[in-house]
C-alpha positions in Angstrom: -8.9 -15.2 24.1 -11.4 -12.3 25.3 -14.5 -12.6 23.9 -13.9 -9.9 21.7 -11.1 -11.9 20.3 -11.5 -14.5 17.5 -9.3 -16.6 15.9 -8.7 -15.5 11.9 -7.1 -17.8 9.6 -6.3 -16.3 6.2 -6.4 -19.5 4.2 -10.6 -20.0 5.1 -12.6 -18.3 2.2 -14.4 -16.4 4.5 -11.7 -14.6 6.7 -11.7 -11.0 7.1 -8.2 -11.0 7.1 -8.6 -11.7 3.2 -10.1 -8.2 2.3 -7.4 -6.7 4.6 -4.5 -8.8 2.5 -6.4 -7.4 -0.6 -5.8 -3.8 0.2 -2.2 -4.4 1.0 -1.5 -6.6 -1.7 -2.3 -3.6 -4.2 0.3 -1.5 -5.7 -0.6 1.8 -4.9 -1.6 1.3 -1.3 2.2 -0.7 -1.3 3.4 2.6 -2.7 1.7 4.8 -0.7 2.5 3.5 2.2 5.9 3.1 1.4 5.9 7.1 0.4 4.4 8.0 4.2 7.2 6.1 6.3 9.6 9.3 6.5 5.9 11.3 7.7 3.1 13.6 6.6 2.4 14.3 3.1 0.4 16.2 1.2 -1.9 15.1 -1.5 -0.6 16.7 -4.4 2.8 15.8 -3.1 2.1 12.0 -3.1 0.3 12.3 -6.6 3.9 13.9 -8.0 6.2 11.3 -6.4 4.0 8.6 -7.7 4.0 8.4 -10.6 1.6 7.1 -12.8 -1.2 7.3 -10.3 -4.2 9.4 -11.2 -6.2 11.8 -9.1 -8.8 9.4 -8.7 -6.9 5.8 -7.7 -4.9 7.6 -5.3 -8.2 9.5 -3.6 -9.5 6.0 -3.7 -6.6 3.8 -2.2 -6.0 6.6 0.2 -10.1 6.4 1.4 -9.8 2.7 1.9 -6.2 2.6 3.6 -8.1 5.7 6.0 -11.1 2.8 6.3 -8.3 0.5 7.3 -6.9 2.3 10.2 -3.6 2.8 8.3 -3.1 6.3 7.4 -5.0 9.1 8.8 -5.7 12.5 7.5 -5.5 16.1 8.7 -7.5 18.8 6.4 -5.8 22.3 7.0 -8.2 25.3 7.2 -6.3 27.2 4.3 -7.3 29.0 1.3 -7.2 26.6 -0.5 -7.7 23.5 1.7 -4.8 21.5 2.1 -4.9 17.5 3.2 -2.3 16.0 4.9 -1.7 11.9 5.0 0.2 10.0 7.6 0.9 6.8 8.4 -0.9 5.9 12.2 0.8 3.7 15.1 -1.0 0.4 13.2 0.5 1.6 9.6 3.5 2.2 11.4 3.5 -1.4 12.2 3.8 -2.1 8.1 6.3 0.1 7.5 9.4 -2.2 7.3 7.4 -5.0 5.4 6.0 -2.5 2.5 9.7 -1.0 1.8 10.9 -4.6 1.9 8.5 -5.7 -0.8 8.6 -2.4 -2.6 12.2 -2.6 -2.7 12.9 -6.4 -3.3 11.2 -5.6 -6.4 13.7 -2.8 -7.7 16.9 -5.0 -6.3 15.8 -8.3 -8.2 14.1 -6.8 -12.0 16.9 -8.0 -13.6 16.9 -11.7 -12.0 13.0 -11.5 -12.8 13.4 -10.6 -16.1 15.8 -13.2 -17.0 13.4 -15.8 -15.4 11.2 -14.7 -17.7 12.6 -14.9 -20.7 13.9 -18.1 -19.6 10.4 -19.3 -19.3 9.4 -17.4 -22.6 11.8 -20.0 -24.4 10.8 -23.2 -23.2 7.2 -22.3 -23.3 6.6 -20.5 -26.9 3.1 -19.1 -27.7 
């Protein structure tokens, strides 16, 4: 290890790595970064295929997946000013483990849902 290495375990309490899970483990940035694998979007674009999201979570979740090194973002001189979002080499990195997770959730709702009734049943109120 170089001295500007350390060694992060996620299961200590006080490992970055647990603020970094935090982010990812939220739904919109999932989303989001799910959205930017094909390229560059636009702002308004993301908030349309999204939905659900308001102006404000999805400024938000885009500020701190910028923070986070994963997405970057190109304002465009025009009239009026358009933002672009893409994913950088290091969100590139997440790309195939976001669509798995976003899309293992669409492939198994109905296995989920049955699991929960199951439970439902043997565990009333």
């Amino acid at each position: 290890m170089t001295p500007m290495q350390q060694a992060y375990d996620v299961y200590e309490d006080r490992c970055p790595t647990r603020l970094v899970l935090d982010r990812l483990a939220d739904k919109w940035a999932v989303l989001i970064l799910d959205r930017l694998q094909d390229g560059p979007v636009r702002f308004n674009h993301i908030r349309r295929d999204i939905k659900g999201i308001s102006q404000k979570v999805l400024a938000q979740t885009l500020r701190k997946l910028e923070r986070n090194g994963l997405i970057s973002r190109t304002i465009f001189p025009t009239v009026p000013v358009t933002v672009e979002y893409a994913l950088t080499p290091l969100g590139s990195t997440l790309t195939d483990t976001v669509s798995a997770l976003a899309h293992w959730a669409e492939k198994n709702m109905d296995a989920i849902f049955v699991a929960q009734r199951a439970y439902d049943e043997a565990h009333p109120g």
